[in-house]
C-alpha positions in Angstrom: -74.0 50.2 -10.1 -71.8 52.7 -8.9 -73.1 55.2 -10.9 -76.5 54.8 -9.2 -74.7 56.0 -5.9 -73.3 59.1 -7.6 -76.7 60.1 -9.4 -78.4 59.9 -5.9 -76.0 61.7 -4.0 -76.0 64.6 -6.7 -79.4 65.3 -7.3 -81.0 64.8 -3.9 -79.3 68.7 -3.7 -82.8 69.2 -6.0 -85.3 68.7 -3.7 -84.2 70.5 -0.6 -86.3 73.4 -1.5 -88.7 71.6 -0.4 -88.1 71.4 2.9 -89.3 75.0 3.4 -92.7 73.6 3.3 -91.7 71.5 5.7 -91.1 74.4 8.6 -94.3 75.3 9.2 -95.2 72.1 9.9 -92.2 70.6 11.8 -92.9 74.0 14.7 -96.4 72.5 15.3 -95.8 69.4 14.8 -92.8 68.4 17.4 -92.1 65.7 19.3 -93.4 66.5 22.6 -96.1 65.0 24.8 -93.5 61.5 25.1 -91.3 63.8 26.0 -92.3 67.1 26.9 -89.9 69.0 29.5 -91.0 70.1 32.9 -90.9 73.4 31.5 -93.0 75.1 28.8 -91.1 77.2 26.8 -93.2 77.5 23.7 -94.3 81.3 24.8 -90.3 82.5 26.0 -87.7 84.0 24.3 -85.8 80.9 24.5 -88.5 79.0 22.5 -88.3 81.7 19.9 -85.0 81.7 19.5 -84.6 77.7 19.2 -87.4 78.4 16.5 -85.1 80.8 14.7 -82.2 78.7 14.6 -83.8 76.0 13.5 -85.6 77.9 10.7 -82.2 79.8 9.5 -80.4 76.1 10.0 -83.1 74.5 7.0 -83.1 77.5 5.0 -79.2 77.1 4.7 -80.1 73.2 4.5 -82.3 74.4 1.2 -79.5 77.0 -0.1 -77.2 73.5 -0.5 -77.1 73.4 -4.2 -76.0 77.6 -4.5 -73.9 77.8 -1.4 -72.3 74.2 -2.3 -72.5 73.9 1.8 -73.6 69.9 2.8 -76.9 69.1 4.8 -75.4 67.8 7.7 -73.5 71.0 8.7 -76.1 73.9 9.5 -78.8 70.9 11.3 -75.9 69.9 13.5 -75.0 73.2 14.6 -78.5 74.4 14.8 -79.2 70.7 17.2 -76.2 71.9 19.7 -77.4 75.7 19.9 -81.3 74.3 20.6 -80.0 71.8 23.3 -78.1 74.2 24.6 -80.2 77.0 25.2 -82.7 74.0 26.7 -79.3 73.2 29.4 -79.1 76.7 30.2 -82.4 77.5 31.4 -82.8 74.2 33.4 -79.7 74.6 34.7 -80.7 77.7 35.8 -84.1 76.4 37.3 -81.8 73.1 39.1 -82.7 70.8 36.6 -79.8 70.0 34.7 -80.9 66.4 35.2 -84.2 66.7 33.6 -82.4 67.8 30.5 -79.8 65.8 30.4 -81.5 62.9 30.5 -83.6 64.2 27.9 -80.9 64.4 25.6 -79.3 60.9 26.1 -83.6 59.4 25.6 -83.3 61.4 21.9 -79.8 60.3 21.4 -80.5 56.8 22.1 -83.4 56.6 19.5 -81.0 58.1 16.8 -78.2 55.8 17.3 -80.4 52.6 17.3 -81.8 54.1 13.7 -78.5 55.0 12.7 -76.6 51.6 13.7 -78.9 50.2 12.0 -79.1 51.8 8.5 -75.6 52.0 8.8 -75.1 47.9 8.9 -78.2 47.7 5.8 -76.3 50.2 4.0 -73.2 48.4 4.1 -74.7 45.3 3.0 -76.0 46.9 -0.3 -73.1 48.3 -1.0 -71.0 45.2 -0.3 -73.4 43.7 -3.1 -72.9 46.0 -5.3 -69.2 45.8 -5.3 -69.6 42.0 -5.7 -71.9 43.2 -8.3 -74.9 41.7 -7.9 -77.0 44.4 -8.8 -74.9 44.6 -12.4 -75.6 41.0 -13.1 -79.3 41.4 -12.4 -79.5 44.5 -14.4 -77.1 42.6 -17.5 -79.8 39.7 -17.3 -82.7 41.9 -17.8 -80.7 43.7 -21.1 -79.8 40.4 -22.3 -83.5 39.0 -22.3 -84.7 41.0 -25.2 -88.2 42.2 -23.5 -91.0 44.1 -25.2 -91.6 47.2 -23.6 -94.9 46.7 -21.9 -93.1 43.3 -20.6 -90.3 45.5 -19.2 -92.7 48.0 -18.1 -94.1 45.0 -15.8 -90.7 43.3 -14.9 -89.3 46.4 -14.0 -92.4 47.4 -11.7 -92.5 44.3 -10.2 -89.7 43.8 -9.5 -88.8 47.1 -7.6 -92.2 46.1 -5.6 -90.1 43.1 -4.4 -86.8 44.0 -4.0 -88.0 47.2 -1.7 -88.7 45.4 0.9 -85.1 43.9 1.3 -83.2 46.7 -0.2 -85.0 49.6 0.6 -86.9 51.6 -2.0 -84.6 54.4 -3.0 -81.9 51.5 -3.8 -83.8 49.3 -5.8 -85.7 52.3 -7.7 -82.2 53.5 -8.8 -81.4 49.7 -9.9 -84.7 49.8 -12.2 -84.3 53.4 -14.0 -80.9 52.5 -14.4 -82.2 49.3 -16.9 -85.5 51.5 -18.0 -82.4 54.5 -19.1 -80.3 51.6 -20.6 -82.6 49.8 -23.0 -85.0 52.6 -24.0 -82.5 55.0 -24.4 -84.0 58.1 -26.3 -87.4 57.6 -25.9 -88.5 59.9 -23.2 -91.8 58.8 -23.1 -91.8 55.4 -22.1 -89.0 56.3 -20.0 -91.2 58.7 -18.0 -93.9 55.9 -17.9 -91.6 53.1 -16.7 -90.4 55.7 -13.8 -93.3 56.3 -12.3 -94.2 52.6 -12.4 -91.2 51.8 -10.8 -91.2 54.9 -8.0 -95.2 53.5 -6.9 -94.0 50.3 -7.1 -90.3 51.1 -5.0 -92.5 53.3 -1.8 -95.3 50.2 -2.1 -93.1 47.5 -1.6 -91.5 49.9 1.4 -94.5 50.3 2.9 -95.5 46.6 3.9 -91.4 45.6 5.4 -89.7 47.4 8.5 -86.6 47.6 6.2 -88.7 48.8 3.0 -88.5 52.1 4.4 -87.0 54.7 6.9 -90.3 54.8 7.9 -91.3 51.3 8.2 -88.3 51.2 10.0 -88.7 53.8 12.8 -92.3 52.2 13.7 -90.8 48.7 14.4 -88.1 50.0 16.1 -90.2 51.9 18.3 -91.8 48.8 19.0 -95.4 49.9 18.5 -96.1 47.2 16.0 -94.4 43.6 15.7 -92.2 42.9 12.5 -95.0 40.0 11.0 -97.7 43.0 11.8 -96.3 44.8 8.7 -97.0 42.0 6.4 -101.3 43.1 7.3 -100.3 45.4 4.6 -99.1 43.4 1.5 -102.9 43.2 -0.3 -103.1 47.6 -0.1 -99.6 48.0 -1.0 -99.9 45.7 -4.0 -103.5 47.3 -5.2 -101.3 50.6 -4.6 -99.2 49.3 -7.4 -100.9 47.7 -9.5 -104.0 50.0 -10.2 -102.1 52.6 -11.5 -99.2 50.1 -13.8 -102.8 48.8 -15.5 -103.6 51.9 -16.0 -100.9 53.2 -17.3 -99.5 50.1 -19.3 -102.2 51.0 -21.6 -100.3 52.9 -22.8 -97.3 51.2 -23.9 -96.5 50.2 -26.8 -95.6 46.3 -27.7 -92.8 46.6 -29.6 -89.3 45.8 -28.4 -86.2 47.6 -28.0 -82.9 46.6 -29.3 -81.5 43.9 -27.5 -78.0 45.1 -25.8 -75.0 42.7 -24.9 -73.6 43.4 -21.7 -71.2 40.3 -19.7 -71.0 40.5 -16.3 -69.7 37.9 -14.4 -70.5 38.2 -10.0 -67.4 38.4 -8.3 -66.2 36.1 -5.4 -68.5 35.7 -2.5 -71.7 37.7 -4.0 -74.0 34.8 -3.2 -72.6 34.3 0.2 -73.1 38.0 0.8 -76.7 38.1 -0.2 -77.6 34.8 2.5 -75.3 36.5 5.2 -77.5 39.8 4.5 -80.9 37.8 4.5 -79.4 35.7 7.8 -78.6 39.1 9.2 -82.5 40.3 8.8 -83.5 36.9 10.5 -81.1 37.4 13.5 -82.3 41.6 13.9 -86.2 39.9 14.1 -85.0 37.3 16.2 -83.7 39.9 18.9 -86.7 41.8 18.6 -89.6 39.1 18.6 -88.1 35.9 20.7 -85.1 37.9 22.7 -87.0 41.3 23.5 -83.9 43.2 22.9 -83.5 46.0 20.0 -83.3 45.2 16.3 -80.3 46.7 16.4 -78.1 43.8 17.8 -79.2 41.6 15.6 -78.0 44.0 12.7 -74.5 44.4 14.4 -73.9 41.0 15.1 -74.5 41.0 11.6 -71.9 43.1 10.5 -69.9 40.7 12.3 -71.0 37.7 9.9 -69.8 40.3 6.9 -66.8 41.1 9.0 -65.4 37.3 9.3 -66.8 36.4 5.9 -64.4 39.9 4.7 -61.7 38.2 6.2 -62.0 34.9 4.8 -62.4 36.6 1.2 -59.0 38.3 1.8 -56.8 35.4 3.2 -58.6 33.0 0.3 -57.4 35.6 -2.0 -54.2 34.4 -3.6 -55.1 30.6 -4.0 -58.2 31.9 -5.3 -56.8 33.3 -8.2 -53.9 30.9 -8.4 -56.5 28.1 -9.6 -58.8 30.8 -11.7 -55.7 31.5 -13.7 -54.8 27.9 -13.8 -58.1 27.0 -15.0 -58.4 30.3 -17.7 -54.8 29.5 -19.0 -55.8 25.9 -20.3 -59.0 27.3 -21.6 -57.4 30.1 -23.4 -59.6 32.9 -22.3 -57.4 36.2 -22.4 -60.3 38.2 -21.3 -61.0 36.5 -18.3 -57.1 36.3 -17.3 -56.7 39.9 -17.8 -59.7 40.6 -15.7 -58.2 39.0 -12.6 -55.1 41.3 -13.1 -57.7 44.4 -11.5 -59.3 41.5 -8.9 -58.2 43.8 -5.4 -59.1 42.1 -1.5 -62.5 42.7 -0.3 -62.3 45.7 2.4 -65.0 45.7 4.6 -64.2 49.4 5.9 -64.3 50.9 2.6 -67.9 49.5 2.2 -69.0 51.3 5.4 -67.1 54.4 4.3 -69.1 54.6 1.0 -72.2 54.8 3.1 -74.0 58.1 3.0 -72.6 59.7 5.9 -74.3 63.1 5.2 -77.9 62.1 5.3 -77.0 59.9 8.1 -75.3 62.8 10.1 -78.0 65.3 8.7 -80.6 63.0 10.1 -78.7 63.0 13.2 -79.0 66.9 12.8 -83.0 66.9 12.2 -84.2 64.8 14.8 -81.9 66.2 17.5 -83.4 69.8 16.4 -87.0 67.9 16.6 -86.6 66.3 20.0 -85.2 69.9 21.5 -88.3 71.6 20.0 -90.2 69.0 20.9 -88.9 68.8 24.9 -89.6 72.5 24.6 -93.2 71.8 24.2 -94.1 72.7 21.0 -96.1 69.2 19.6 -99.0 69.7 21.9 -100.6 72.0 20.0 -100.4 69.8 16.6 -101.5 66.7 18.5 -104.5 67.8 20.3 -105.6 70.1 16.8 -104.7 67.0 14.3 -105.5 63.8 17.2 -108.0 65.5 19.5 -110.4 67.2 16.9 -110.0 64.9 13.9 -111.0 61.5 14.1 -108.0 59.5 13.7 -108.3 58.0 10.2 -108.4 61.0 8.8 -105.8 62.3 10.3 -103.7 59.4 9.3 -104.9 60.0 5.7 -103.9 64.2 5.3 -100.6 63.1 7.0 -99.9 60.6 4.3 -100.9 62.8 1.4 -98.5 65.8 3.4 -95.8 63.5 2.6 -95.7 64.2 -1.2 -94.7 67.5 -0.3 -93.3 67.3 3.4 -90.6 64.7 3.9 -91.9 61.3 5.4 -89.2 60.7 8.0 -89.8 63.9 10.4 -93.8 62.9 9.7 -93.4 59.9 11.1 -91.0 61.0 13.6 -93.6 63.4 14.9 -96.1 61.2 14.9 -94.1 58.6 17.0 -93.2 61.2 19.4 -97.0 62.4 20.0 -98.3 59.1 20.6 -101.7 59.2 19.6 -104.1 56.9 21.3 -104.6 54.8 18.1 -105.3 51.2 17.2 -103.2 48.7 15.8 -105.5 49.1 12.4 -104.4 53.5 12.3 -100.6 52.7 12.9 -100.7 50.4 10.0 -102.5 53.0 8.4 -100.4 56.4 9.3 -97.6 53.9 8.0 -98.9 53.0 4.6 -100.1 56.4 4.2 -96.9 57.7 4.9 -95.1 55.1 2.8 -97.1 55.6 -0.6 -98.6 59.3 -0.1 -94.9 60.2 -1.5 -95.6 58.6 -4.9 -98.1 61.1 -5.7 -95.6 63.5 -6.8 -91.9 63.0 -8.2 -90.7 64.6 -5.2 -92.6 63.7 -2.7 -90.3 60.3 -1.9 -86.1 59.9 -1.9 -86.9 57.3 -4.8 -88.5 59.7 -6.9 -86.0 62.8 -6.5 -83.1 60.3 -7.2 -84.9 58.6 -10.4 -85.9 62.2 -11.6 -82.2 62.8 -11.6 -81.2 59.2 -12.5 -83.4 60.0 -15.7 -83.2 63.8 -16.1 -84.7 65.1 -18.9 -87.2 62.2 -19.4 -88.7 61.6 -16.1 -89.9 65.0 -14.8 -92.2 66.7 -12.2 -94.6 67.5 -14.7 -94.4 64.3 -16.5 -95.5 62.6 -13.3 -97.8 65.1 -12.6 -99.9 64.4 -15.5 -100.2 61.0 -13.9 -101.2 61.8 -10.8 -104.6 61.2 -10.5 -104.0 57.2 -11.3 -101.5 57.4 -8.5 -104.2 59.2 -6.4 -106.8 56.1 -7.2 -104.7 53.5 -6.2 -103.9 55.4 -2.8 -107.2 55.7 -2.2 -107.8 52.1 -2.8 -104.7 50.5 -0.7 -106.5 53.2 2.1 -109.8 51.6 1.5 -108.7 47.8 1.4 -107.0 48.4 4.3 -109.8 49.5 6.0 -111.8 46.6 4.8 -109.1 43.5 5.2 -107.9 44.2 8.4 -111.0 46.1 9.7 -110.8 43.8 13.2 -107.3 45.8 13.8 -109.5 48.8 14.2 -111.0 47.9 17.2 -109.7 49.8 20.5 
């Protein structure tokens, strides 16, 4: 599984060109009216210089993969030139206060985002050390599946894993199986990958931990965590019209079967119920408590951290009575597998999470409040919110996301506030969930399988297949719409 983790960490580089079609959008579309400063600066020099940094920060941002330069640096640097040009000019007006609590309101939302993804992350990759991922994965191999059946299992099952462990995970999981068994054949390949990136961002869409973006609307506590379930029959139609469509086209034979033993290492069921008590506790805090999500994730991390420490002090008589046991059976392989067993380490899990993104979201939304306090997202809200009627507003956002990137979308969104109904917040957040499947790069699941898969799942090869994926967003839209019409109402 480890592999996975490197694939996506070296081809996200590939779609931060992307982004530059991002900028015009992120200047208009700011987060401002929940937090717009006392002071306009959208016509000053100040405002136009903010604009400029942040514009040369994301060109340097999409220059990664020439200048070899990470994310995370130039969005940093660009978030503490914007917030301080904002100190300097209140300070000058005797309003440091004004801005500085600004600051610590923007901050705040980050860190409960961050703290959380950063206990989730942790989790999945304490499972895949135990390997659990590689023994779901060897399963699969060893079952000997036709391809149309793999097709299916592959797809469905990235539709319900994603909304436990996240979309761009479980998508990587699938086209690392797909790659495996149909090694070679680069059509089915493509075929399966698209399947399993609709499926991955539709099984997001309906879970607050299916998606960053999900994730950001429960935590901002405009809709309840059993409110996103309202979305389960549109996400499902979402995948499925297209995988019938498309499963046409497979053909029934079957691959050749391939042998692969993996054997879960100590603890890796007791990880996976401490992860699922962990989400219980986070909705517990949130829905009987009142308090943030967050502490239910951290005193989470506290289950792994105990259970970590158990792991380690069991160690030795552990593999005392494993090598006992191996010796009278006679299995060499097994004994000389526990020669390379090492103590679980906690720490080294939550230093393998991905500390760029995480710091270079830190980077964009920092940049995105500043603008944002600077009073640029008025402009975009009462154009998009004020002269559009609200679903389809919710609808052009959600297609935007193929091309711009979902998370500062949604952020903006948040941040304007719209006077919407329970029924067009589910919607901007399925929209925004699946509009990214319409295009291989319009999701972090489908840059990292177009990587995982290079050469056989492409940006043309899902382009080809993009009006399927079109009818079953316009169908999850429409079903919404029609199951949960009462949600509509003001």
């Amino acid at each position: 599984m480890s592999q996975l983790y490197t694939a996506s960490g070296q081809l996200r580089s590939s779609r931060r060109w992307l982004f530059l079609l991002a900028i015009p959008l992120l200047l208009v579309s700011l987060p401002g009216q929940a937090m717009t400063g006392e002071l306009d600066l959208t016509d000053t020099r100040v405002g136009v210089m903010a604009i400029a940094v942040f514009v040369l920060a994301y060109l340097l941002v999409i220059a990664e993969e020439k200048i070899h330069m990470r994310k995370s640096k130039p969005v940093l640097v660009a978030a503490g030139i914007i917030w301080a040009l904002i100190g300097w000019v209140y300070v000058s007006n005797g309003m440091s206060e004004t801005s500085e609590q600004a600051f610590r309101t923007t901050l705040l939302e980050f860190t409960e985002l961050m703290l959380f993804l950063l206990v989730a992350m942790t989790y999945i990759n304490a499972m895949e050390e135990r390997r659990v991922f590689d023994k779901l994965r060897s399963w699969m191999l060893l079952k000997g599946f036709s391809y149309r059946s793999l097709f299916w299992l592959t797809g469905g099952l990235a539709f319900v894993l994603s909304p436990v462990a996240d979309n761009l995970t479980t998508a990587l999981l699938m086209c690392a199986v797909i790659t495996k068994v149909a090694e070679g054949d680069k059509r089915f390949i493509n075929l399966a990958c698209i399947n399993i990136v609709v499926a991955a961002n539709a099984g997001g869409a309906f879970s607050p931990f299916g998606d960053i973006t999900t994730l950001m609307v429960w935590q901002a506590g405009i809709l309840e965590f059993h409110t996103f379930f309202a979305l389960f029959v549109p996400a499902l139609a979402n995948f499925l019209i297209p995988a019938a469509i498309m499963s046409l086209f497979i053909k029934s034979d079957k691959p050749s079967s391939i042998h692969e033993d993996v054997w879960l290492k100590r603890g890796a069921r007791r990880i996976v119920l401490l992860f699922l008590l962990t989400i219980a506790t986070a909705v517990i805090c949130h829905m009987l408590l009142g308090l943030p999500p967050v502490l239910g994730m951290m005193t989470g991390l506290g289950y792994l951290q105990f259970f970590g420490y158990f792991l380690r002090q069991s160690l030795p008589r552990s593999l005392e009575r494993k090598r006992e046991r191996y010796s009278r059976r006679g299995d060499q392989k097994k004994l000389a597998q526990l020669g390379s067993v090492v103590p679980f380490d906690i720490f080294s899990r939550v230093a393998r999470s991905e500390w760029d993104t995480l710091l270079f979201f830190y980077g964009v939304v920092m940049c995105v409040g500043g603008l944002g306090f600077m009073g640029y997202l008025g402009l975009l809200s009462e154009a998009l919110y004020g002269g559009w009627d609200a679903t389809w507003a919710n609808v052009t956002l959600g297609a935007l996301s193929a091309l711009v990137d979902n998370i500062p979308v949604m952020f903006a969104v948040l941040t304007m506030e719209p006077d919407m109904s329970q029924g067009h917040w589910l919607l901007i957040t399925l929209t925004a969930g699946v509009g990214g499947s319409l295009l291989s790069i319009g999701s972090a699941a489908g840059v990292a399988v177009m990587g995982q898969a290079r050469g056989a799942y492409t940006f043309m090869g899902h382009l080809r297949w993009m009006p399927v994926i079109f009818l079953g967003y316009v169908a999850s839209i429409l079903l919404h719409m029609w199951i949960n019409a009462g949600s509509f109402a003001a």
